[in-house]
N, C-alpha and C positions, 0 to 999 in steps of 0.2 A: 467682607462679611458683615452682615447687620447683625449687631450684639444686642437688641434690645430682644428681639424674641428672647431670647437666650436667658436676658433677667428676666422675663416673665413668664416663665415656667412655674407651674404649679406645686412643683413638688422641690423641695429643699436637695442641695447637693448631698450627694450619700459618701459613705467610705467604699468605695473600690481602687481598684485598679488603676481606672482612670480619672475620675477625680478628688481618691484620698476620703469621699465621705459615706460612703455604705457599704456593707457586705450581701449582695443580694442573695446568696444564695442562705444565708440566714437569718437572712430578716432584720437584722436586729435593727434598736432607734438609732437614729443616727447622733452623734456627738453632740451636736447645736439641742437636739431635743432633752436629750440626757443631762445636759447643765440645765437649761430652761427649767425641767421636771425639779429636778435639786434646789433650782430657787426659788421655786414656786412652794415647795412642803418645808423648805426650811430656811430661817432666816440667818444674818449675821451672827449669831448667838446659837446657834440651832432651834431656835423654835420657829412653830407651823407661822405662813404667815397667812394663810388661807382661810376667809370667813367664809360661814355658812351660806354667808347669803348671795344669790348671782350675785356677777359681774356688776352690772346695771340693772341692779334690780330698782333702785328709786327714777332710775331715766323715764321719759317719758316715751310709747310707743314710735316705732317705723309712723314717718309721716312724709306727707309731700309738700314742695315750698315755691310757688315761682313769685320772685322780687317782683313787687308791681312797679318799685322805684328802680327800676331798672336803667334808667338815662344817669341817676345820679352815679360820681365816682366809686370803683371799688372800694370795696374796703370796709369797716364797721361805720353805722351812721354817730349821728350824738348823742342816743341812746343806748350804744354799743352793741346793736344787735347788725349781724354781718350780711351785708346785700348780698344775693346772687343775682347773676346773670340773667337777664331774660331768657323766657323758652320760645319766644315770638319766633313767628316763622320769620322775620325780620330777622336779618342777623346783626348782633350786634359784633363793635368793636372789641372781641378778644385778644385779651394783650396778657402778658404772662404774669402780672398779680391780679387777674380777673379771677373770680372766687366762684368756682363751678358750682360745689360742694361743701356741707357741713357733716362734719361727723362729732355728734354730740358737743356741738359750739364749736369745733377743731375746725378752721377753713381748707378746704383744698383747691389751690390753685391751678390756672391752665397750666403752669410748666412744670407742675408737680405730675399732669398727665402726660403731656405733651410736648415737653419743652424741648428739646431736641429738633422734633418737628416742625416747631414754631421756627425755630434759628435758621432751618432749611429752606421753608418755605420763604422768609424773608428774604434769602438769600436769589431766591429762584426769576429774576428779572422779568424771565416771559409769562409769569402769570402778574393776572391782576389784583388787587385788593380784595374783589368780590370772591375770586377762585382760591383767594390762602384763606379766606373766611369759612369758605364753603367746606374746603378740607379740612383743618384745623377743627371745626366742630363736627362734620361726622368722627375723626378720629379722637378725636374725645368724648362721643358718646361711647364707642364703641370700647374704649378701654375704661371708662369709668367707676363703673360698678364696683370691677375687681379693685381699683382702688380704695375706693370708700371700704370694701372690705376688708381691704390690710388695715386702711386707717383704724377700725372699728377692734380688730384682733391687736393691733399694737398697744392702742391703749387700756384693751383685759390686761393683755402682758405687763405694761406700767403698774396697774394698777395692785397686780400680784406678785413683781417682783422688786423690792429695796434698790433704791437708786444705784448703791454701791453695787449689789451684784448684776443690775442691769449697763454698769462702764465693765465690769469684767466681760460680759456676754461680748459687746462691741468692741470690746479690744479681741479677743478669742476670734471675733468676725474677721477682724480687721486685717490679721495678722493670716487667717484662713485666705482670705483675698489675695493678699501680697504673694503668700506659697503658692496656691493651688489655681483660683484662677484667675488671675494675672496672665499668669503664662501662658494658658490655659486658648487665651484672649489673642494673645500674642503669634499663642502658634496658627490660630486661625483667619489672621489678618495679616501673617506673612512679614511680622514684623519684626527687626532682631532686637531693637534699643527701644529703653523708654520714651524716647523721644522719638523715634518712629512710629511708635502707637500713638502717642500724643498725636503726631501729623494724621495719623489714619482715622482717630477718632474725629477729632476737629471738625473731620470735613465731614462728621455726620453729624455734627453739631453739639458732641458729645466731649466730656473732659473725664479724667481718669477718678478723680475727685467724686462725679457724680454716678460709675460704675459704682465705686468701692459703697458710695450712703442707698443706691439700690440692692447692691447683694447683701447688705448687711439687714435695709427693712425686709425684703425678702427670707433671706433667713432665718430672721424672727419671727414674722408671723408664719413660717413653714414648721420650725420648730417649736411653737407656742401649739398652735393645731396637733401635730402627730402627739406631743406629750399627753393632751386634752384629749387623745383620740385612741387612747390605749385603754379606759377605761370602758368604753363601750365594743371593741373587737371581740371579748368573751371569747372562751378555749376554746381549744386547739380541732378541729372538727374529727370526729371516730369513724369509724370505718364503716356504720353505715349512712351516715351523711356524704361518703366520699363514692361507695355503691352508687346512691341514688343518684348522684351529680353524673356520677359516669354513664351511668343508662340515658338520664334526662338529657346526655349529649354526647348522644353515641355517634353521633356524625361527625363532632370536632374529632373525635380518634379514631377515625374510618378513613385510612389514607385515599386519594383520588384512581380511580387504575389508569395506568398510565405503562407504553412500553418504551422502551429505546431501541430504536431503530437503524438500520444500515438500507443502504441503495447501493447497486452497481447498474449504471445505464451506459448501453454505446450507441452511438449516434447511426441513425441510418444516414443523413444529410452529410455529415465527416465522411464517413466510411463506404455509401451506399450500402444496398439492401444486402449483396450475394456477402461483402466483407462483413458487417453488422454483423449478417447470422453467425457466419465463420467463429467471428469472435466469439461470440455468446455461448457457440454450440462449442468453443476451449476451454468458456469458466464453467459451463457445466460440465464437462468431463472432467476437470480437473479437483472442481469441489468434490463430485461423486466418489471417483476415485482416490483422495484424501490428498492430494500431491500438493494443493496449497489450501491456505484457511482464507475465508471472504474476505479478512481485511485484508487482506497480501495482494489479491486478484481485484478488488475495489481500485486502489490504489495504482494498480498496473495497467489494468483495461480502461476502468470507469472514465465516459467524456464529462463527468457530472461536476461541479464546483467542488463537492463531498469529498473526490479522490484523495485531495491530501488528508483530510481528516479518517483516511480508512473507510469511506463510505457512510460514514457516521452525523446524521440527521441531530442526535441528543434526544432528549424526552418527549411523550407526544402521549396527550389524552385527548378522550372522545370531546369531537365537536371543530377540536383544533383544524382539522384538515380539511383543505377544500374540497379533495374528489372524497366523497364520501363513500362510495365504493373503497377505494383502494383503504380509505380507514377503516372501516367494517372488516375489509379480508385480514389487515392486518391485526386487528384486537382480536382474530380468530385463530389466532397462532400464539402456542406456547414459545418458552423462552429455548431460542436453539435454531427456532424454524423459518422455513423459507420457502415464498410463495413459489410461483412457478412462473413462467417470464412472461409478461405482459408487455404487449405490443401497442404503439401508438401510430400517427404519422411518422412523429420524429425520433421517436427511439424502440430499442428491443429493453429489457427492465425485468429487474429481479430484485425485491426487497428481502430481507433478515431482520426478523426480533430477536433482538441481542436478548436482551430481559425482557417479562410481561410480567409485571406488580400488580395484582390482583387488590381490588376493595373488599379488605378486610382489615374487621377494627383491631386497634392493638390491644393487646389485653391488660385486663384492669390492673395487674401488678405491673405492669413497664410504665403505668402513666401516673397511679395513685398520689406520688408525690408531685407530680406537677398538677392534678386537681388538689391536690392540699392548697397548694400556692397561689392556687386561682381563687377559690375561695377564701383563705386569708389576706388578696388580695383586695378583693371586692367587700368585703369586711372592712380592711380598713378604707378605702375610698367610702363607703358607708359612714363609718364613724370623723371620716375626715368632714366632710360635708356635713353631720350632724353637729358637729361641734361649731363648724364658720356657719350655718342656721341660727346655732343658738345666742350666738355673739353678736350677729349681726342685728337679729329679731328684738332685743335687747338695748341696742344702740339711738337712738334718734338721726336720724340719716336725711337726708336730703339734697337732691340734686334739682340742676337746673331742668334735667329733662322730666322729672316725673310727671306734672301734669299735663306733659305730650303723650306721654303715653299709654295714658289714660284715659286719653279722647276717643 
């Protein structure tokens, strides 16, 4: 299993069930966010430690940078200001303290995006120098961003919570790790010992060490956001903002129609024509006259693959089927009913609509709470995203790639 998607998920672990950190059917903040919030309004002593004024409010705007001294060594020159990377369609030589990124003078390194991949690639004999360059930078372009955007959230976080209560937060993390997902980790790499994982990770270039400082940067900027993001969510939505959502998507609660289906076919080619009929003309007199039910008589005559399942096809809505005919005849049947036998070369044939589920929408009390949910949902993904806007818009940010992509 590759655990890096896994740390870069966007949204912080919750208490449930399954991993200990959300209750979804009530919403609530999750734990990580709820201390964040507490350190952020109040300090070692209880007081606010919150100024008025942004985050970065003295920074200077979002700007773009590409190093022209890009040949020279990484690292800060003798004026102390930090080279990046060339954006040259050249590729240069990325090595893992190559300095992709600044966020507000904070360097970010290739292995701080990549490094894992880096180890990999090295590893990999049958590519060449040109081909771990080649990959190594698009997969740094492509997860960059969202980096510089933790980078930029972490240090609001810094900056609004007391050193002391941000080693509690990381210990709180740390310890959240160890319980929940470690294991977590463990049970989806099939591993039983610490040292079994250590082997499994290894060989993706990964150490346990470097899991535990991403769930925890993760964490913090996931719970730095949702605290940040509760202020802009606004009450609870009334019943006729929950009307109006309902109508404006009457189709999400308009189930599809669809029926479930049975077959009994017997073989004219098995049986020939004169037996075929025989048979057919048993299960019709025998449904008729009530002496067995279609699944009994599916499963005793039918030559069809269906027989052991009772003659039972499963669910079927328009479009699904290929004789279109035979789809039409059967959407024209209530639930109960049964065509009448249809003859082909190779078979005689009788279908049943077990069920017919007609398109019809649910009504607005069976659903009202799950439109509550959707719209308190998309509420906070609103306020989630306005808040890393505003943090990020704030910050002086700089990657190697901007003035590519600006061309």
């Amino acid at each position: 299993m590759d655990v890096l998607p896994v740390l870069s998920r966007h949204r912080s672990i919750r208490i449930d069930s399954e991993s200990g950190f959300r209750n979804r059917r009530t919403g609530s903040v999750s734990v990580l966010s709820f201390l964040i919030l507490q350190a952020c309004l109040i300090g070692c002593e209880g007081r606010t430690v919150i100024s008025d004024n942004a985050v970065f409010s003295d920074l200077p705007p979002r700007r773009s940078l590409v190093n022209s001294a890009s040949r020279q060594p990484d690292g800060p020159d003798s004026s102390g200001t930090i080279l990046l990377a060339s954006s040259s369609r050249s590729l240069d030589l990325l090595r893992g303290n190559t300095v992709v990124a600044e966020v507000n003078g904070q360097p970010i390194f290739v292995d701080d995006v990549a490094g894992s991949l880096r180890a990999s690639l090295e590893a990999a004999e049958e590519l060449t120098d040109e081909q771990r360059q080649a990959i190594l930078k698009q997969e740094i372009e492509k997860n960059l961003d969202q980096r510089v955007r933790e980078e930029a959230i972490l240090q609001a976080l810094h900056l609004k919570i007391p050193e002391e209560q941000r080693d509690k937060l990381q210990e709180h993390l740390s310890e959240a790790f160890e319980d929940s997902y470690l294991p977590l980790i463990q049970e989806k790499t099939g591993t039983h010992s610490r040292e079994e994982l250590e082997a499994a990770l290894a060989a993706q270039g990964l150490t346990i060490e470097q899991l535990r400082e991403a769930f925890i940067r993760i964490q913090m900027v996931n719970g730095y956001v949702e605290s940040r993001a509760e202020q802009y969510t606004g009450p609870e939505p009334g019943r006729p903002e929950l009307l109006q959502y309902y109508r404006e998507h009457i189709d999400d609660f308009t189930p599809q129609e669809r029926i479930r289906w049975q077959e009994l076919k017997i073989s004219r080619r098995k049986h020939g024509d004169q037996e075929a009929k025989r048979r057919m003309a048993d299960v019709l007199r025998k449904l008729k006259s009530g002496e067995a039910e279609f699944d009994e008589l599916a499963r005793r005559y039918s030559d069809s693959f269906s027989a052991e399942k009772n003659g039972n096809r499963g669910w079927l809505t328009r479009g699904e089927l290929a004789d279109s005919r035979l789809e039409e005849t059967l959407f024209s049947l209530k639930s109960g009913e049964m065509t009448s036998v249809i003859e082909s070369d190779d078979y005689f044939a009788v279908y049943r609509v077990a069920r017919h589920e007609y398109a019809k929408p649910r009504p607005f009390e069976l659903v009202q709470d799950e439109i509550r949910e959707s719209i308190q949902k998309a509420r906070q993904e609103q306020a989630r995203e306005r808040v890393i806007e505003d943090v990020v818009s704030k910050a002086c940010c700089r990657t190697i790639f901007d003035d590519a992509r600006t061309r």
